[in-house]
C-alpha positions as CSV (number, residue, x, y, z in Angstrom):
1,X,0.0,0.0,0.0
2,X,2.7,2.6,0.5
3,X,3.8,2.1,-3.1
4,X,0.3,4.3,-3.7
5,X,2.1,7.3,-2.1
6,X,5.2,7.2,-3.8
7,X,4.7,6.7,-7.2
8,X,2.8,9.1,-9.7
9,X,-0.4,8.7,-11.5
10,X,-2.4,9.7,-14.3
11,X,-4.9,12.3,-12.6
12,X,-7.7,10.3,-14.1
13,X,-6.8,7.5,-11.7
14,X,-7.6,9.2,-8.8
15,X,-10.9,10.0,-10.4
16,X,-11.8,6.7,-11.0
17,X,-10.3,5.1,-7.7
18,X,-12.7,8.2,-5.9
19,X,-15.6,6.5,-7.9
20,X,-14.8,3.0,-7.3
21,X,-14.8,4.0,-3.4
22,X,-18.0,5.9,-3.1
23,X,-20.3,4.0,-5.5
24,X,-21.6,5.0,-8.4
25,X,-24.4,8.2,-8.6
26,X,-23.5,8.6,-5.0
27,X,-24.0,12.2,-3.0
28,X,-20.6,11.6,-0.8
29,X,-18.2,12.4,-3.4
30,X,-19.0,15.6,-3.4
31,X,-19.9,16.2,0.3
32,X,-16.4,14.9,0.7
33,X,-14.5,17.0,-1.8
34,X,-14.9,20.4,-1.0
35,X,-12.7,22.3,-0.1
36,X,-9.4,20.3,-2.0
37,X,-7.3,22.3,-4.1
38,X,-6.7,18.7,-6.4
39,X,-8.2,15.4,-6.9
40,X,-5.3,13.8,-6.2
41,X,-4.8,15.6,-2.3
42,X,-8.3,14.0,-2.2
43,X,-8.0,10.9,-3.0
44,X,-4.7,10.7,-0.6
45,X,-6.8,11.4,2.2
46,X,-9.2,9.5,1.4
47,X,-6.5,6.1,0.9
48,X,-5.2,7.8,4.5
49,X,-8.2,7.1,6.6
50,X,-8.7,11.1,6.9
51,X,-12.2,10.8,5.6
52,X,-14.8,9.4,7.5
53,X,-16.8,6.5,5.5
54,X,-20.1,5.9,6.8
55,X,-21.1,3.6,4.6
56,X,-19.7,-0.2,5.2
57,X,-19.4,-0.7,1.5
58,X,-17.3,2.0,0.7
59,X,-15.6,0.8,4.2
60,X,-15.0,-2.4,2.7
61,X,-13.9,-1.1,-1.1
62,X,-11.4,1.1,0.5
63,X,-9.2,-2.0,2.5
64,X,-9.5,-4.0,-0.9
65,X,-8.9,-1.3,-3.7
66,X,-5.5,0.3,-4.7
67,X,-4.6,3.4,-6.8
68,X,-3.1,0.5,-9.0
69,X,-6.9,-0.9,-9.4
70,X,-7.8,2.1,-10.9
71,X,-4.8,2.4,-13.1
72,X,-5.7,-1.2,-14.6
73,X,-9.1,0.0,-15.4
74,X,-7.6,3.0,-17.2
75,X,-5.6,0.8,-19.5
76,X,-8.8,-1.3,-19.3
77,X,-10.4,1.2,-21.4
78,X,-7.7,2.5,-23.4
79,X,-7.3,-0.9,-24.8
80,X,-10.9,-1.1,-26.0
81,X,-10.5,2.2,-27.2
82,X,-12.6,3.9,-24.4
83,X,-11.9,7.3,-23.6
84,X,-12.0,8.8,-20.4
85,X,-12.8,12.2,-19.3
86,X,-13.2,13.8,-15.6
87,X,-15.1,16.4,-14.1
88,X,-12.5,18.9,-14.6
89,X,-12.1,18.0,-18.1
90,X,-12.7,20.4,-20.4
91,X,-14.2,17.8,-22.7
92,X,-16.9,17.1,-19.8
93,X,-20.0,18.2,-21.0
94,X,-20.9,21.7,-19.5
95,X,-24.7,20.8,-18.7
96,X,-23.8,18.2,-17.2
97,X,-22.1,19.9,-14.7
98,X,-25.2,21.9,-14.0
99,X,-26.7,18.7,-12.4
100,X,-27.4,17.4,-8.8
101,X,-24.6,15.1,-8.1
102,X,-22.7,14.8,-11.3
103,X,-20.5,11.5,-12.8
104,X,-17.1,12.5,-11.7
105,X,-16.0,10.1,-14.5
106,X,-17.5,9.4,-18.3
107,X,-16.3,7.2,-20.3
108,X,-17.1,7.5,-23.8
109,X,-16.5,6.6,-27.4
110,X,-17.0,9.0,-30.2
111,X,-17.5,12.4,-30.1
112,X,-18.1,14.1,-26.9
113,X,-18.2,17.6,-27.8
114,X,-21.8,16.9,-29.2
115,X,-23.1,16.7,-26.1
116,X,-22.3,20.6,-25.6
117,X,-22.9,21.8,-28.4
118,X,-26.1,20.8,-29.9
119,X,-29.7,20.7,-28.5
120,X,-31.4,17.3,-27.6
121,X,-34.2,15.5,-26.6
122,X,-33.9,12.5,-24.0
123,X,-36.5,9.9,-25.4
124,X,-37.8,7.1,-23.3
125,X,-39.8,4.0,-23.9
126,X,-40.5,0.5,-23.7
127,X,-38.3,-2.6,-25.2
128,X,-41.2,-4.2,-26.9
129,X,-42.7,-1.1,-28.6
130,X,-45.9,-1.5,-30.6
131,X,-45.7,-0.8,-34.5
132,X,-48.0,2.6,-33.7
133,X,-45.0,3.4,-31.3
134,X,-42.1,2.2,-33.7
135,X,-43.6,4.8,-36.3
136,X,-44.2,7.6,-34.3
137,X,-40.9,6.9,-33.2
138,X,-39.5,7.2,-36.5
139,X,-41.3,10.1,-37.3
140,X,-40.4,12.0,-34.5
141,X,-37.0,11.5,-34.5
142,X,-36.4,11.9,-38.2
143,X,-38.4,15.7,-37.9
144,X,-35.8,16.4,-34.5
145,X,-32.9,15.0,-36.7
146,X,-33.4,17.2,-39.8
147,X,-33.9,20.3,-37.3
148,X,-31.1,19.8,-35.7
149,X,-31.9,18.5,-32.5
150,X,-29.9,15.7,-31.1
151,X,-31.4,12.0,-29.6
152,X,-30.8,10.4,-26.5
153,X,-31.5,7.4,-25.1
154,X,-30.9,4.7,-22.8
155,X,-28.9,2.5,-25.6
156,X,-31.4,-0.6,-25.2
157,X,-33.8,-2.7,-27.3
158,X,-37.5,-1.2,-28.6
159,X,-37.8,2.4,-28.5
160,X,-34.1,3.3,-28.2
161,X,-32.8,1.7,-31.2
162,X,-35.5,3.4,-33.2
163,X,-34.4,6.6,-32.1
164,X,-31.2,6.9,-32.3
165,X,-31.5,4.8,-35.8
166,X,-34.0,7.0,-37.2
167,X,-32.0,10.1,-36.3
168,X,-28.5,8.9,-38.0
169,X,-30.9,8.1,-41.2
170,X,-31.9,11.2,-41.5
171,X,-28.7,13.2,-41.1
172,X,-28.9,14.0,-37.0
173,X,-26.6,12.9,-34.0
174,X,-27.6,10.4,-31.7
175,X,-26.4,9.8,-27.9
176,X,-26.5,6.3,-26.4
177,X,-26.4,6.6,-22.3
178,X,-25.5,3.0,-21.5
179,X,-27.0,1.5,-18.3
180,X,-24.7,-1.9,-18.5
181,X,-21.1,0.2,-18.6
182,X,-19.4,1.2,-21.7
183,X,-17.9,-1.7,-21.9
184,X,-20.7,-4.4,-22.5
185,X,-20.9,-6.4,-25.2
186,X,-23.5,-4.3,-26.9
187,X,-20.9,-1.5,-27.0
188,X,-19.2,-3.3,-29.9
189,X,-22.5,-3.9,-31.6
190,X,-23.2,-2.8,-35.3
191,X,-25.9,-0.6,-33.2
192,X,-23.1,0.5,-30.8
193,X,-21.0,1.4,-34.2
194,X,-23.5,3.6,-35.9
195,X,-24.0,5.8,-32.7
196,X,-20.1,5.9,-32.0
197,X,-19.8,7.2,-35.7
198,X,-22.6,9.8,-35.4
199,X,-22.6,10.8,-31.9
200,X,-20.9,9.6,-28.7
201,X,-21.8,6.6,-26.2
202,X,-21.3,7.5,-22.5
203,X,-21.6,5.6,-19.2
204,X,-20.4,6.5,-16.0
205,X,-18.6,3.2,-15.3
206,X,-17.3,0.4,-17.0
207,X,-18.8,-3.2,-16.7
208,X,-19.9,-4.6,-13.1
209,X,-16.2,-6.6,-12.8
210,X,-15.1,-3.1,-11.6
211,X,-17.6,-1.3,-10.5
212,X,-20.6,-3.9,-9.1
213,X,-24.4,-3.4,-9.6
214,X,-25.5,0.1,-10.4
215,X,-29.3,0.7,-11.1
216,X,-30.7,2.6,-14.0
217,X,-31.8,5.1,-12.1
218,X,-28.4,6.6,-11.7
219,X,-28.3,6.3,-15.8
220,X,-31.8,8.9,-16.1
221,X,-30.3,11.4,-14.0
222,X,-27.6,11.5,-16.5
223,X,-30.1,11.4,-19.2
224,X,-31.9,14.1,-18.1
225,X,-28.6,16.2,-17.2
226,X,-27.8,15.8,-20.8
227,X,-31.5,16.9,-22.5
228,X,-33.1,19.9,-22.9
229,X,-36.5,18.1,-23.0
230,X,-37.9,14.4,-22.3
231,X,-39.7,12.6,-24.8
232,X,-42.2,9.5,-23.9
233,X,-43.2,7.3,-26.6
234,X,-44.7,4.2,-25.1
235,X,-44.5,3.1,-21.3
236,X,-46.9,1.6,-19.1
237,X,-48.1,3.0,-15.7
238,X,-45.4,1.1,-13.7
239,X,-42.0,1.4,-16.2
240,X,-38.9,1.7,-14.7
241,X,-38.7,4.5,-17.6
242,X,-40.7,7.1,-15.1
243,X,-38.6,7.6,-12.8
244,X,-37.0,9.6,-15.4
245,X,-39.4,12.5,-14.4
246,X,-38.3,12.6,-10.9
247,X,-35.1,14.0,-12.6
248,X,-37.0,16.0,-14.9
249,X,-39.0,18.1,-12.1
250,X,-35.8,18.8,-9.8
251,X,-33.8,20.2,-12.9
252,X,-37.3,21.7,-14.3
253,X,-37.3,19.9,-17.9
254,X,-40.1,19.9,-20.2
255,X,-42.0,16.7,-20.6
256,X,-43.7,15.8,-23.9
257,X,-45.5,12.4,-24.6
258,X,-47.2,10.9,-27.0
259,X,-50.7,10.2,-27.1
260,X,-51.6,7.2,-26.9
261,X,-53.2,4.9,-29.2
262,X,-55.5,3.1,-27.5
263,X,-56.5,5.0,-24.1
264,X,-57.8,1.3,-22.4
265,X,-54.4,-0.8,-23.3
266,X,-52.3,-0.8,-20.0
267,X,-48.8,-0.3,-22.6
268,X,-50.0,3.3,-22.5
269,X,-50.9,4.0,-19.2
270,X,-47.6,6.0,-18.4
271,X,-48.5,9.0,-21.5
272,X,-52.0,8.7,-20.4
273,X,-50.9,9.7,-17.1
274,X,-48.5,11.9,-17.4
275,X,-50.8,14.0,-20.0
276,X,-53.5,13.8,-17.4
277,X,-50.4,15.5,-15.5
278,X,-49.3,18.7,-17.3
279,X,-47.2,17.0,-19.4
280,X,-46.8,18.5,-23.5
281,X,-48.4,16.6,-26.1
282,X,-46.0,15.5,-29.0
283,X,-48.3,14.5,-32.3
284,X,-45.6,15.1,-34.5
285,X,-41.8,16.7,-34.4
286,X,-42.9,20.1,-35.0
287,X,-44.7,20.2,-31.6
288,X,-41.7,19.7,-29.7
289,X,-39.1,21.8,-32.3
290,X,-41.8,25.0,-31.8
291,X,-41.7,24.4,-28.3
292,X,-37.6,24.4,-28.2
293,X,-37.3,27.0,-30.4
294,X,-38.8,29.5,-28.3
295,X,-36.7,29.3,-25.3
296,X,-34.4,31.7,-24.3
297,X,-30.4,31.3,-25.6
298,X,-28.3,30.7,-22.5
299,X,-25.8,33.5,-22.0
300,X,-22.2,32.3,-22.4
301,X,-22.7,29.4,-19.7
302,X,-20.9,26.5,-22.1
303,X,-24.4,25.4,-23.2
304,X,-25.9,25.1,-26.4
305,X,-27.7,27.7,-28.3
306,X,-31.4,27.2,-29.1
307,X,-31.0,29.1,-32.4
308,X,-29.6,26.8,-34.2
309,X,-33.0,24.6,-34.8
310,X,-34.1,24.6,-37.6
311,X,-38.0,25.5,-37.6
312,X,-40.3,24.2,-40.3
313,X,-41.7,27.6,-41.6
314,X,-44.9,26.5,-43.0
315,X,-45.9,25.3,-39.8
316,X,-45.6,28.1,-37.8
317,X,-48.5,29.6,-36.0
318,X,-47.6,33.1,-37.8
319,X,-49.0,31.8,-40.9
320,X,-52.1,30.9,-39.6
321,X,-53.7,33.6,-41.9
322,X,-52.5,31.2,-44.8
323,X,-53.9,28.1,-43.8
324,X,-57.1,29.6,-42.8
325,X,-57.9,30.9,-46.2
326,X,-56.7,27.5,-47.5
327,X,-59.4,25.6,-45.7
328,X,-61.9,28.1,-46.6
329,X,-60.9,27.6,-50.0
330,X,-61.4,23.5,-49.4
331,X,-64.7,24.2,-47.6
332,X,-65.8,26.6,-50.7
333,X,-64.9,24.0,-53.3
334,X,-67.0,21.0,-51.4
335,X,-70.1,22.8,-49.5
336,X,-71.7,19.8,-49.1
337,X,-69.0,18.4,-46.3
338,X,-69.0,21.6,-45.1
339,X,-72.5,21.8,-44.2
340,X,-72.1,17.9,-42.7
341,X,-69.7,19.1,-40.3
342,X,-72.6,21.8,-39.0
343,X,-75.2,19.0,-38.5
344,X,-72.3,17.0,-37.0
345,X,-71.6,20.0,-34.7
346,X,-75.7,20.5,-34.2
347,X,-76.1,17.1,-33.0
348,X,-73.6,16.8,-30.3
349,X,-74.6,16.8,-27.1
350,X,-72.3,19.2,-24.6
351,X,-74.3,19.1,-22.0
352,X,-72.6,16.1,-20.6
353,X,-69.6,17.5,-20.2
354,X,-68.5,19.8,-17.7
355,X,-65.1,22.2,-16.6
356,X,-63.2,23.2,-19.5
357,X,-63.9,20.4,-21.9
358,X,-67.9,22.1,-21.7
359,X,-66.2,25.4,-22.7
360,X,-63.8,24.1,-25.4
361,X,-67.1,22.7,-26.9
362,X,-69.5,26.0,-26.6
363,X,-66.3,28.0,-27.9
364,X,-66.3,25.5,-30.8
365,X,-70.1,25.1,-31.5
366,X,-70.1,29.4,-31.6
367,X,-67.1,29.4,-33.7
368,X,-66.8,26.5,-35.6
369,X,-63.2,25.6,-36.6
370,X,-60.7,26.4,-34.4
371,X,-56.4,26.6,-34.1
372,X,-55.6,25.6,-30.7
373,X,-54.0,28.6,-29.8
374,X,-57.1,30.4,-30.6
375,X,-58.7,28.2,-28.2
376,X,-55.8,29.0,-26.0
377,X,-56.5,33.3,-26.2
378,X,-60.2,32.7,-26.3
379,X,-60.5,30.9,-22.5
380,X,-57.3,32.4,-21.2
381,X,-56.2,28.6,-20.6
382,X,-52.3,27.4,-21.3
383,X,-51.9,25.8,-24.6
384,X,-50.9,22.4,-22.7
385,X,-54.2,22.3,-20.6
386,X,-55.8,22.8,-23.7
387,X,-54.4,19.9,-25.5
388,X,-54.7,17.4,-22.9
389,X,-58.8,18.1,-22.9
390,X,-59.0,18.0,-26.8
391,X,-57.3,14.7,-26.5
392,X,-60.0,13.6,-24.1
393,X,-62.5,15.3,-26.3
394,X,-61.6,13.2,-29.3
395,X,-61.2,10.0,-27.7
396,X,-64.9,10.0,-27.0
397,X,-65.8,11.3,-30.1
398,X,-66.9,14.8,-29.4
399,X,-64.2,16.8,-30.8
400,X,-62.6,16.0,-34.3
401,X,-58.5,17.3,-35.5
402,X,-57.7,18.7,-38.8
403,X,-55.1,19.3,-40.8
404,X,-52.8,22.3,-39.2
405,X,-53.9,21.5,-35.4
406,X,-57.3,23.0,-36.3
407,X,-60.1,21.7,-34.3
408,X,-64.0,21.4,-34.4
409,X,-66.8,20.3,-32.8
410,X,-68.1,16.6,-34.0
């Protein structure tokens, strides 16, 4: 052991040897290290004793693990072509350091610098996705991709492969944040390949032969540290996959999901619920790029700027004008659907609904069709309420979607 105080080490191996003592995504790192001017005068007393563990299992990691440990799982990753990059690093990604207890550590392959400088969306869902979900999926992901905006997810079967496939087809970066260490087998996957050579794969540890078990959980946080806003696509009402908003709401993300596509089928219980919630509606990309397009550029904080998306113009709100005279046009050239819809609307009965799903309805029945953000103005009710009634409203039946997010009553 007194070999650890004499000879000199890569600073990184003082990084990893502070991980492999207090356990991954744990708070006691950085209780620990305040106050020390270097890693290195902090790992020293930790080796010394000077620390006080309370924990038996970092107790026990600290009598069985050397300085030279960590050094072996440095060369570990070198060899495999790993990189590895500390919280000091100027490669670690900026936003990340932003978060409630931060990776000291990534390890990664590809290109990092992605992860600061572009805009992203975290997107979560199950490992046996639906084919509604698959296409949506694709959909979504391919609109982010060609807008600039960046994927992430949790590098696993289902939902995740879609997305970070469907972005590289269509010209985007992709992020993998793997769960199992950076170096599983899946790492060195044709799927592990095609994110590496778009984008960058990063896990906090390396396999569970150096590290033990580590729970997904401490894989959302970084997620979530890494996206500007979460995406649901499919997840039942008790996935693992929504404990992702816990870290959402403490680093006050935006949550979109997608609606689901059959409101009774437990697979969907999760959007259905977290709609019911406050949680953004995402029918297509363009609901999600408007929505990060808006917000405010940081101010020379290391982070990405939001300007950089591209925004469909067509679809913007501002051309409203447009579309409305195009639907009067439609509704001019066929008056016979057009006067359907009114006996549609005339034999609807509202009176069976109450709250704001009963105004939505008389506001539509006055004023036939509607844009939701004329909706929106007309009640004085946020956009997102809005949506998650209309959803409701057409479910049953009582409200139907045109093209351009117009609405209308039957």
């Amino acid at each position: 052991m007194e070999n650890n105080f004499i000879k000199e080490y890569d600073n990184r191996v003082y990084w990893i040897w502070l991980t492999m003592i207090f356990g991954i995504g744990s708070d006691d790192f950085w209780k620990h290290c305040r106050g020390y001017r270097t890693v290195k005068d902090f790992a020293l007393d930790v080796m010394k004793g000077k620390i006080r563990l309370f924990n038996q299992g970092q107790r026990n990691r600290l009598e069985s693990l050397s300085f030279d440990d960590a050094e072996r799982v440095l060369e570990k990753c070198l060899d495999n072509g790993v990189e590895v990059t500390s919280f000091k690093s100027s490669k670690y990604p900026a936003r990340l350091k932003k978060t409630v207890s931060p990776p000291p550590v990534l390890y990664y392959k590809g290109d990092i610098s992605v992860l600061s400088e572009m805009p992203s969306v975290a997107v979560i869902g199950t490992r046996n996705p639906c084919e509604y979900s698959i296409d949506i999926t694709d959909s979504i992901c391919s609109g982010l991709a060609k807008s600039g905006i960046m994927t992430i997810s949790g590098f696993e079967e289902g939902i995740d492969v879609k997305a970070n496939s469907a972005s590289v087809l269509s010209g985007g970066k992709t992020v993998g944040v793997c769960g199992k260490g950076i170096l599983d087998q899946r790492t060195f996957s044709e799927q592990g390949d095609m994110i590496i050579n778009n984008g960058v794969l990063i896990a906090e540890y390396t396999d569970t032969d150096d590290f033990g078990r580590v729970l997904y959980d401490n894989r959302n946080r970084i997620m979530c540290g890494l996206a500007d806003v979460l995406l649901f696509v499919e997840c039942s009402d008790i996935s693992h996959g929504l404990n992702n908003v816990k870290h959402a709401e403490r680093m006050g993300l935006p949550v979109f999901a997608v609606p689901p596509a059959d409101i009774n089928d437990r697979h969907f219980f999760g959007q259905r619920n977290l709609l019911r919630n406050g949680a953004f509606s995402a029918f297509d990309a363009q609901d999600i790029i408007r929505y990060m397009s808006n917000l405010d550029d940081p101010d020379g904080d290391g982070l990405v700027k939001y300007s950089t998306i591209k925004v469909d113009k067509s679809d913007k709100t501002t051309n409203r004008k447009k579309k409305e005279r195009h639907n009067l046009n439609n509704s001019m050239k066929n008056p016979s659907e057009g006067l359907q819809n009114v006996k549609n609307s005339a034999t609807i009965n509202i009176s069976v609904l109450s709250g704001t799903q009963l105004k939505i309805a008389e506001l539509l029945k006055s004023s036939g069709e509607m844009y939701i953000d004329q909706i929106s103005d007309s009640l004085d009710i946020p956009v997102p309420e809005i949506m998650n009634e209309l959803i409701e409203l057409q479910m049953s039946g009582m409200v139907t979607e045109l093209a351009g997010k117009l609405y209308r009553l039957g």
